[in-house]
Backbone as CSV, one residue per row, in Angstrom:
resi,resn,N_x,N_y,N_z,CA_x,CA_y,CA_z,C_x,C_y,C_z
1,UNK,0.837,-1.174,0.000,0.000,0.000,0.000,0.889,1.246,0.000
2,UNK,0.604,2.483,-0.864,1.346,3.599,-0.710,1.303,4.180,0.550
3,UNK,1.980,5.143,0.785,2.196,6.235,1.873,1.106,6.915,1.705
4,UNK,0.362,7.025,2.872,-1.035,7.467,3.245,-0.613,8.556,4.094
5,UNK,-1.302,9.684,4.023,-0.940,11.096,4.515,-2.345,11.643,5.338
6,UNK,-2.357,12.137,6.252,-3.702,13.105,7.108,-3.610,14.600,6.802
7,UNK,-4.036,14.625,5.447,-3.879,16.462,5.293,-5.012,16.854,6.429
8,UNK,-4.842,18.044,7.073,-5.815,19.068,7.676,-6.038,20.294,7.040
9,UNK,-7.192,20.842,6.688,-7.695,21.930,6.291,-7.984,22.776,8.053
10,UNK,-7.924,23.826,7.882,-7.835,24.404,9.738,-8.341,26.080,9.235
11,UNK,-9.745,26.045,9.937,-9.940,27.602,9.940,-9.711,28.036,11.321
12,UNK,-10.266,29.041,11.570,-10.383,29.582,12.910,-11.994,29.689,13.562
13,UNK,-12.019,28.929,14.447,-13.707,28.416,14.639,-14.791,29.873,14.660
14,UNK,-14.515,30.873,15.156,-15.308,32.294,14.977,-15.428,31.845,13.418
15,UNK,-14.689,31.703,12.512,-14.812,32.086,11.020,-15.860,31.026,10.178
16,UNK,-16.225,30.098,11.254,-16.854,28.832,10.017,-17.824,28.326,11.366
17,UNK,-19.008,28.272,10.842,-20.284,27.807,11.559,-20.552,26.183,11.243
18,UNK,-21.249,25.919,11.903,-21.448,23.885,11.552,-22.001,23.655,9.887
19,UNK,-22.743,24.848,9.364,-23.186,25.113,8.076,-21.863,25.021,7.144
20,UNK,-21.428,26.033,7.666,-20.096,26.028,7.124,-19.245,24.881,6.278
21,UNK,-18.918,24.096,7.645,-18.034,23.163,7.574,-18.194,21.868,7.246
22,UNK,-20.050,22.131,7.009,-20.877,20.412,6.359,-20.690,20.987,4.815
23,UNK,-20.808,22.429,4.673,-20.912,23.268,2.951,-19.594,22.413,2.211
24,UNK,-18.359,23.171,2.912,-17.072,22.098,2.549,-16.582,21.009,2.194
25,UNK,-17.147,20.186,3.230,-17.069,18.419,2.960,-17.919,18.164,2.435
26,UNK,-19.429,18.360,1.756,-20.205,18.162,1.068,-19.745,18.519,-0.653
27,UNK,-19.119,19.539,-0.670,-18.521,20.152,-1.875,-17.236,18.948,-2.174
28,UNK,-16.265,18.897,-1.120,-15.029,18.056,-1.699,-15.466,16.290,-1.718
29,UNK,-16.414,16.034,-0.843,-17.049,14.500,-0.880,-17.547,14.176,-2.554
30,UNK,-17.869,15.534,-2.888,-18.905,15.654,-4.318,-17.754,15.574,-5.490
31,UNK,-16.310,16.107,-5.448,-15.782,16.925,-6.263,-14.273,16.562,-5.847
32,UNK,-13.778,15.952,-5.223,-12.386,15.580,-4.775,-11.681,14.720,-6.034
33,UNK,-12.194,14.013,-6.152,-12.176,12.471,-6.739,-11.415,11.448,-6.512
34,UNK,-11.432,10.339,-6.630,-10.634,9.085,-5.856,-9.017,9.271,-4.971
35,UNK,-8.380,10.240,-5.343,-7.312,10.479,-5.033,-7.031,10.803,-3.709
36,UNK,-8.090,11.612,-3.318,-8.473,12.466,-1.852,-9.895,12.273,-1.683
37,UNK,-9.306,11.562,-0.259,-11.042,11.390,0.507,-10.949,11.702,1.613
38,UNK,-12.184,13.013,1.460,-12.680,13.854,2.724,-13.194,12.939,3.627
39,UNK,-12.488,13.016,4.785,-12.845,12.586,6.055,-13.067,12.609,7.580
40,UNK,-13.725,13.434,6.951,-14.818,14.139,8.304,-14.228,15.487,8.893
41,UNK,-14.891,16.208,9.784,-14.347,17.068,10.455,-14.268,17.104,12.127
42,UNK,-13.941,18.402,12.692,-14.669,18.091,13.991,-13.781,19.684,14.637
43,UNK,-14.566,20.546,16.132,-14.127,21.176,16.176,-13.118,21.396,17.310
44,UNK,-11.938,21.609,17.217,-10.786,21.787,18.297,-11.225,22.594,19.243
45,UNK,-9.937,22.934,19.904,-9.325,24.248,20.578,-9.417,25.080,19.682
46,UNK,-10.525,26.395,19.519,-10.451,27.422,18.688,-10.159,26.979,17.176
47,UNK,-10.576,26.174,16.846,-10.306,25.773,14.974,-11.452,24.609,14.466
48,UNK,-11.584,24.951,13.657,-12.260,23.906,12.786,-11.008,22.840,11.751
49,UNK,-11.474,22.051,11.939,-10.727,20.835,11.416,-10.854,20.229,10.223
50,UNK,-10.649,20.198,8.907,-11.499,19.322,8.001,-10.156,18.147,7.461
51,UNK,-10.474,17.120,7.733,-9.492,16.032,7.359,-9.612,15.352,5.916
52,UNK,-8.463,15.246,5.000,-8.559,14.486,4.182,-7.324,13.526,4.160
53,UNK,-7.693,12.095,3.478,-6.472,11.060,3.157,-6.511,10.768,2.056
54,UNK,-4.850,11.093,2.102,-4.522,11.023,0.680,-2.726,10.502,0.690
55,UNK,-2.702,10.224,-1.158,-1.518,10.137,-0.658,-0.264,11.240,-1.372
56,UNK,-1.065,11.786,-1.989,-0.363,12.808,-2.240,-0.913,14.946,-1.796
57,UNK,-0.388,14.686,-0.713,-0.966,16.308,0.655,-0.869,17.428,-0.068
58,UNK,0.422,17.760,-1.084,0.151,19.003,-1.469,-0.613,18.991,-2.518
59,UNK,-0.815,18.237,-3.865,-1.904,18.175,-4.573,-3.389,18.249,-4.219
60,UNK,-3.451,17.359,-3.069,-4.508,17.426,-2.441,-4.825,19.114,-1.850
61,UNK,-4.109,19.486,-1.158,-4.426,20.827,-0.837,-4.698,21.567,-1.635
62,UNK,-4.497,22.014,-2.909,-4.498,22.804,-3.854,-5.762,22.432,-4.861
63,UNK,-6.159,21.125,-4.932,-7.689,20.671,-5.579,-8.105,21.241,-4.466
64,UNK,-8.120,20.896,-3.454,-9.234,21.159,-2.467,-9.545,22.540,-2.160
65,UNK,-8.557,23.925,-2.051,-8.424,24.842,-1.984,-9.225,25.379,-3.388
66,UNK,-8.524,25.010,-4.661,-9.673,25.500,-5.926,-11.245,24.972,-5.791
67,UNK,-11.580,24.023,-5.524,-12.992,23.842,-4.935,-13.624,24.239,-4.401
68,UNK,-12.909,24.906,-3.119,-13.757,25.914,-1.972,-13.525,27.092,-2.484
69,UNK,-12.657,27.817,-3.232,-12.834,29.606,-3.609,-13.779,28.935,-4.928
70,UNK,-13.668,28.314,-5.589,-15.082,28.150,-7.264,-16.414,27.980,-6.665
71,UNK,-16.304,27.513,-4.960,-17.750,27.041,-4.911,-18.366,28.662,-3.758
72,UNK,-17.456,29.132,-4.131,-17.459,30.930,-2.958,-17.741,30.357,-1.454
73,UNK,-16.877,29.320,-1.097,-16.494,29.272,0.601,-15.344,29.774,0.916
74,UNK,-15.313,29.610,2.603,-14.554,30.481,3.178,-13.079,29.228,2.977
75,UNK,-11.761,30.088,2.257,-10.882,29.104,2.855,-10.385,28.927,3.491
76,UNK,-9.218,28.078,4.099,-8.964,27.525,5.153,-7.826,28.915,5.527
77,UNK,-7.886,29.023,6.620,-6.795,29.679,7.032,-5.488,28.764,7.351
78,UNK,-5.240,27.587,7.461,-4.058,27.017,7.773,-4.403,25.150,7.265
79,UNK,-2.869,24.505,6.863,-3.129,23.659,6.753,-1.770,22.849,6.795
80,UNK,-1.895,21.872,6.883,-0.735,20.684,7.545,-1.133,19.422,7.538
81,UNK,-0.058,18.153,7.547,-0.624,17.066,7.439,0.758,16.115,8.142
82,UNK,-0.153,14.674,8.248,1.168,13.918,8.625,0.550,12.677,8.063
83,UNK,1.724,11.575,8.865,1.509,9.996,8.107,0.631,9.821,8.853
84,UNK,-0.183,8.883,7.870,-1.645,8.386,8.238,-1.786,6.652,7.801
85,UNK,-1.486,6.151,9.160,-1.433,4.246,7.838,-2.655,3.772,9.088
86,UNK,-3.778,2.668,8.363,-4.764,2.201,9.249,-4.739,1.132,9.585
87,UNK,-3.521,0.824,8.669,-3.169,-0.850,8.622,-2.428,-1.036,9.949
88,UNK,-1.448,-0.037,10.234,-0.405,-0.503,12.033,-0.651,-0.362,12.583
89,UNK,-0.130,-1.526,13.490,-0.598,-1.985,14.695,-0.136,-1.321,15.841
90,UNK,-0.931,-1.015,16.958,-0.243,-0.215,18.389,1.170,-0.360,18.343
91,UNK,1.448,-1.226,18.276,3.045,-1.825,18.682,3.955,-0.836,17.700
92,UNK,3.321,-1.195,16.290,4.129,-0.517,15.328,3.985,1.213,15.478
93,UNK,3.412,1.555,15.740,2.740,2.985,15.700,3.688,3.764,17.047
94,UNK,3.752,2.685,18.052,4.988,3.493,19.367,6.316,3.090,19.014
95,UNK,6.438,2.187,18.260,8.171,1.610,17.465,8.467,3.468,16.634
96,UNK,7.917,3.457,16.082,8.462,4.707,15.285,9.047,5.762,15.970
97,UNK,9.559,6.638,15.522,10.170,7.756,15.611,8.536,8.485,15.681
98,UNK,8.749,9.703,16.729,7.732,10.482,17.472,7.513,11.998,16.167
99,UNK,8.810,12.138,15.297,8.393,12.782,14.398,7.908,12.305,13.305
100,UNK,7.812,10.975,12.710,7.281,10.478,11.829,5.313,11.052,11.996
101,UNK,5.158,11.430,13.569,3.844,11.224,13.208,3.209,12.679,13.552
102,UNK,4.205,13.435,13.329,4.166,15.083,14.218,3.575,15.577,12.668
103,UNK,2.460,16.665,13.019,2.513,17.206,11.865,3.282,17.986,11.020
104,UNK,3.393,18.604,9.619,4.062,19.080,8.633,3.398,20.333,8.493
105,UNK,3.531,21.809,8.622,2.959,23.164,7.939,2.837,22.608,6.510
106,UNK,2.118,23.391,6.040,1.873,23.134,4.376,1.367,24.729,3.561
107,UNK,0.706,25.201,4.663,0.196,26.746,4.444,-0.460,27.418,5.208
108,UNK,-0.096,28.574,5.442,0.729,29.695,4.422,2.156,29.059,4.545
109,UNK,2.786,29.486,3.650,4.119,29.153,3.262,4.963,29.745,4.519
110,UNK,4.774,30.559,4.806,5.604,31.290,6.201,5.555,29.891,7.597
111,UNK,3.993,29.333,7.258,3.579,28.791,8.601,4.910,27.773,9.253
112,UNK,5.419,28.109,10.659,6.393,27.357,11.492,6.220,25.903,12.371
113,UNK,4.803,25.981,12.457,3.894,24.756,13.176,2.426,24.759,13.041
114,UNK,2.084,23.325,13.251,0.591,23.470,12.496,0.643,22.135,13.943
115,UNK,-0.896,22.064,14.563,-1.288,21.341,15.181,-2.684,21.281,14.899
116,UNK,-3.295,19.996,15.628,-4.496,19.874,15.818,-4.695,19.679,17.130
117,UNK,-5.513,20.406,17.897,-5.937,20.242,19.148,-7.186,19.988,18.932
């Protein structure tokens, strides 16, 4: 199986209502296509969350980003991703290295750290 990735789409929760953020994943569920699959959201510490897996994060970001400004939603203010495998097992998942599973900034280009809380 390829390298499976957890992109995050991340607004700032004031900025995106539950309307909002079903508008989004309803649009990229519709319009992604096999490559990237929207998977689910949910809301943090101050952010909205929208998850996709894929295996290629920055392509993915950039379909997904032209989707939400063509369909006139709000875009994401931040986004980042890390390895995502569903296949390993506990064991394997604490064997690794602790940055293998830390997230990656992806955007804005400036961005220094990206989390999900």
């Amino acid at each position: 199986m390829p390298i499976q990735y957890q992109l995050v789409l991340q607004w700032d929760q004031a900025a995106l209502d539950d309307d909002g953020i079903a508008s989004i994943e309803t649009c990229l569920l519709a319009q992604l296509g096999e490559d990237h699959l929207a998977d689910g959201y949910d809301f943090g510490s101050d952010t909205t969350n929208l998850f996709i897996i894929t295996g290629q994060p920055d392509a993915a970001f950039k379909a997904a980003s032209r989707l939400i400004t063509e369909a006139g939603l709000r875009p994401p203010a931040r986004a980042g991703y890390r390895h995502f495998d569903v296949d390993e097992t506990a064991a394997e998942v604490v064997a690794r290295d602790e940055n293998y599973w830390a997230y990656r900034p992806l955007w804005p280009q400036d961005l220094q750290v990206f989390s999900v809380l």
